[in-house]
C-alpha positions as CSV (number, residue, x, y, z in Angstrom):
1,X,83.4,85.8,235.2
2,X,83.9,87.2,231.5
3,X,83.1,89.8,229.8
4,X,82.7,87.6,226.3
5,X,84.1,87.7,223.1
6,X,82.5,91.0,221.7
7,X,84.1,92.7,224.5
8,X,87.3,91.1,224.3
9,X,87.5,91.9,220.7
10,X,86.6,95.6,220.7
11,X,89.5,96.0,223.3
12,X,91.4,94.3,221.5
13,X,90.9,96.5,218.3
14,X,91.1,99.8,220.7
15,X,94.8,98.6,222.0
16,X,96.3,98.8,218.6
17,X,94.3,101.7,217.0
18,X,95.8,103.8,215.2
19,X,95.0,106.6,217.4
20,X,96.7,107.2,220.7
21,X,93.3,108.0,222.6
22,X,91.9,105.5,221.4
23,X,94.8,102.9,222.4
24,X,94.8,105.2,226.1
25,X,91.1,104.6,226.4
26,X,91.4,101.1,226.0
27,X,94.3,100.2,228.2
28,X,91.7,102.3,230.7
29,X,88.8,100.1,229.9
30,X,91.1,97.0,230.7
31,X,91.6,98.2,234.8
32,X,87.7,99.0,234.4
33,X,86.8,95.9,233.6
34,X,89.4,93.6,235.3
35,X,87.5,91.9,237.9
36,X,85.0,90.8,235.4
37,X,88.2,89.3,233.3
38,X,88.3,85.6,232.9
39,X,91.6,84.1,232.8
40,X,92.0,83.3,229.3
41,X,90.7,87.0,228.8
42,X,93.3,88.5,231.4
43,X,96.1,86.5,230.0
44,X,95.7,87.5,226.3
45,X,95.0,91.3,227.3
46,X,98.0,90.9,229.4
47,X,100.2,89.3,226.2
48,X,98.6,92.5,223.9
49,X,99.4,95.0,226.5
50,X,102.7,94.2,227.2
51,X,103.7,94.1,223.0
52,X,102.0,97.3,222.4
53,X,103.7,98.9,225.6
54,X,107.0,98.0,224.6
55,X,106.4,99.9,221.2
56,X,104.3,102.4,222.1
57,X,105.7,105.9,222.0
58,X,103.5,108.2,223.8
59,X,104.0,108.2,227.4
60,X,100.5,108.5,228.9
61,X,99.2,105.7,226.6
62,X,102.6,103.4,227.5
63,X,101.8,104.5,231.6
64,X,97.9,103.8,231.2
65,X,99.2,99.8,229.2
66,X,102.0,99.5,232.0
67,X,99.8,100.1,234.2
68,X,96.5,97.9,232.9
69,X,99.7,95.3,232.8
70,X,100.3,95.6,236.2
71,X,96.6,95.7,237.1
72,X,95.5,92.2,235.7
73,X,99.0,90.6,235.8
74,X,98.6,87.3,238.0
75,X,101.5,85.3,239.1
76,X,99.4,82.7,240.1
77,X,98.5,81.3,236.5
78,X,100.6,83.8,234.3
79,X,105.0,84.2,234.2
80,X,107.5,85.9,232.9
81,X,107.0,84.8,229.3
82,X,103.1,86.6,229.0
83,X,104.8,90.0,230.2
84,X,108.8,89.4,228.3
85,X,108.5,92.4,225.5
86,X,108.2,95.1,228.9
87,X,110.6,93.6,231.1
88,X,113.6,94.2,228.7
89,X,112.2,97.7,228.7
90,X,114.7,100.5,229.1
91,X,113.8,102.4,232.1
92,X,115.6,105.5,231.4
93,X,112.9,106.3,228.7
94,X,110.1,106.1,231.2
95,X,108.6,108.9,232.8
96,X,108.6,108.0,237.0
97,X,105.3,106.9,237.2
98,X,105.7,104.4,234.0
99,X,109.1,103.3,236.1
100,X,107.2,102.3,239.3
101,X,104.9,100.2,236.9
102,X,107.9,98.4,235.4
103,X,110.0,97.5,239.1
104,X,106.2,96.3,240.1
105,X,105.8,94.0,237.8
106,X,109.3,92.6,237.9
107,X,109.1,92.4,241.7
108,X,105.7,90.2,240.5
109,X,107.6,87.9,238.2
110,X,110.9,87.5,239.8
111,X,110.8,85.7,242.6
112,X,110.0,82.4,240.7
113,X,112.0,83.5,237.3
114,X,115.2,84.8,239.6
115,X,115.0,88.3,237.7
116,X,115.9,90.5,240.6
């Protein structure tokens, strides 16, 4: 499946708008639409998501990226280096929820990368 280039890029655009809601509604629109991801699509988004997240500074947009992250993340065809900017994450600036993201994703990647 795919859900084309058009798509893709008007996601893209909405993950680092300017606006918070905008970058929430986004991240949102990713877990809508991640069965209908191709893999090139999913990887990128994943990529994206996981710079933005790492930077982001409102905790309900960084909990709606984590977890859009952690929604389309695939072992079987991505790694450690597509998700790197929120695994060196501090988790003592993340709300609970955001936290369980995080550990989920590392429990994803680690046992072929040996980051447990």
């Amino acid at each position: 499946m795919s859900i084309g280039r058009e798509h893709l890029g008007e996601l893209l655009r909405k993950l680092v708008a300017a606006e918070p809601e905008v970058r929430e509604e986004g991240a949102e629109t990713v877990c809508d639409w991640s069965a209908s991801l191709a893999r090139d699509e999913a990887r990128l988004l994943v990529r994206v998501l996981s710079a933005t997240a790492a930077t982001e500074s409102v905790s309900s947009v960084r909990e709606a990226m984590l977890h859009a992250v952690a929604e389309i993340f695939d072992a079987s065809y991505m790694d450690v280096h597509d998700v790197a900017p929120v695994l060196v994450m501090d988790e003592i600036i993340l709300d609970p929820s955001e936290q369980e993201y995080l550990r989920g994703l590392r429990e994803d990647v680690a046992p072929e990368q040996g980051l447990r």
